[in-house]
C-alpha positions, 0 to 999 in steps of 0.5 A: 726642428731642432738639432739633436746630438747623438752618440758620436761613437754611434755615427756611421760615415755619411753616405750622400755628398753635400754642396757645399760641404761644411758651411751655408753662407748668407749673403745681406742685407739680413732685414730680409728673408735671405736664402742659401742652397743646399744640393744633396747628392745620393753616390750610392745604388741604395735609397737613402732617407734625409731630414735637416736640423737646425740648432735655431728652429726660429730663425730658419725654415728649411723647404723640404727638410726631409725627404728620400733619394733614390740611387743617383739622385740629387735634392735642392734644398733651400735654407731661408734666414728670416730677417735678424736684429742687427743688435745682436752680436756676432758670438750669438749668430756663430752658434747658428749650424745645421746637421743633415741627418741620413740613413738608409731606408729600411728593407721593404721602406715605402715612401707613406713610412718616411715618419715611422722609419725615423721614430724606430731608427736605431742610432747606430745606423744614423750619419750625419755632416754637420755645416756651419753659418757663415753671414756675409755682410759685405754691401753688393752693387747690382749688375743692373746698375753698371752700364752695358754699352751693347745693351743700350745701343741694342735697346734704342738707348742711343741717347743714354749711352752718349750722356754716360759716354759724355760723363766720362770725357772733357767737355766741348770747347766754347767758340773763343776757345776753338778760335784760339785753337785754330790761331795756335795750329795757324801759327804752329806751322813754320811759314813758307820763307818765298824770299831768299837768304844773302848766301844763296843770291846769285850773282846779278840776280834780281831778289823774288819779292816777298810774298804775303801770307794770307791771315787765316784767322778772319776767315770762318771756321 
């Protein structure tokens, strides 16, 4: 239903709390139904009547757009934007806003005269809060396609987790290249010198013999 406007100097304070309080945001992609929520809050001991406008009844269906609270309650509403052209400019979709119009339910009020209690209302016992569109068109990236390590392991996926795991890390040595690692840790160790130096020779003594070192690189792996 379309917003209407009444008499500001006729408005009273809004008695029911909204969340959130001053704008609806729609998050894309708009090439579907896409829906924002509304919760209604009654703070006070009296039940309180509501409906919600919308100043673009076409794009937008409001379930419920009316309803009652009694003291203390609270009320999902659901706000669904039907799918828009894309084409149309942004001044155009800034104009969108909703107005959640209350009152409070006349002495004797049954739910059967919800109807008659907004046709005979009086404007100076109307409130209202006014809430603006807001359309959020910033691409998301699902939860479901970021890895969870403990839910693969958890579900079997073992094998899923070591190929994302691999994705990540530098790929295996060929066998030419892990021999030429292990010639290079073989020759980075300092070998042992058995012979001894011309300084440290005692005198009369007979020199050891030099003994070979083993070659460590035709040995398998």
């Amino acid at each position: 239903m379309a917003a209407e406007r009444p008499d500001k100097k006729s408005v009273k304070q809004q008695a029911i709390e909204l969340d959130p309080p001053v704008e609806l945001v729609f998050r894309g992609p708009f090439t579907e139904v896409v829906t924002s929520s509304l919760k209604l809050k009654n703070p006070t001991k009296n039940t309180i009547l509501y409906k919600v406008k919308t100043t673009a009844p076409k794009q937008y269906c409001v379930r419920p757009n009316s309803g009652i609270l009694n003291a203390g309650e609270e009320a999902p509403v659901s706000v669904m934007l039907q799918p828009i052209d894309l084409t149309v400019p942004d001044s155009e979709r800034s104009k969108h806003k909703f107005m959640v119009q209350t009152m409070f339910a006349p002495p004797d009020f049954t739910p059967d005269q919800l109807d008659h209690a907004w046709k005979s209302a009086a404007k100076d016992v109307l409130m209202d809060s006014k809430l603006k569109c807001v359309f959020d068109e910033t691409p998301t990236i699902p939860a479901s396609t970021v890895p969870d390590n403990d839910a693969a392991v958890a579900n079997g996926g073992k094998a899923a987790l070591e190929e994302s795991l691999a994705s990540t890390q530098s790929p295996p040595a060929t066998p030419s290249e892990q021999a030429e690692v292990n010639k290079n840790d073989t020759e980075s160790q300092p070998a042992k010198n058995t012979t001894s130096q011309p300084s440290q020779v005692l005198a009369g003594a007979t020199p050891a013999k030099a003994v070979p070192v083993k070659d460590t690189e035709s040995q398998p792996a």
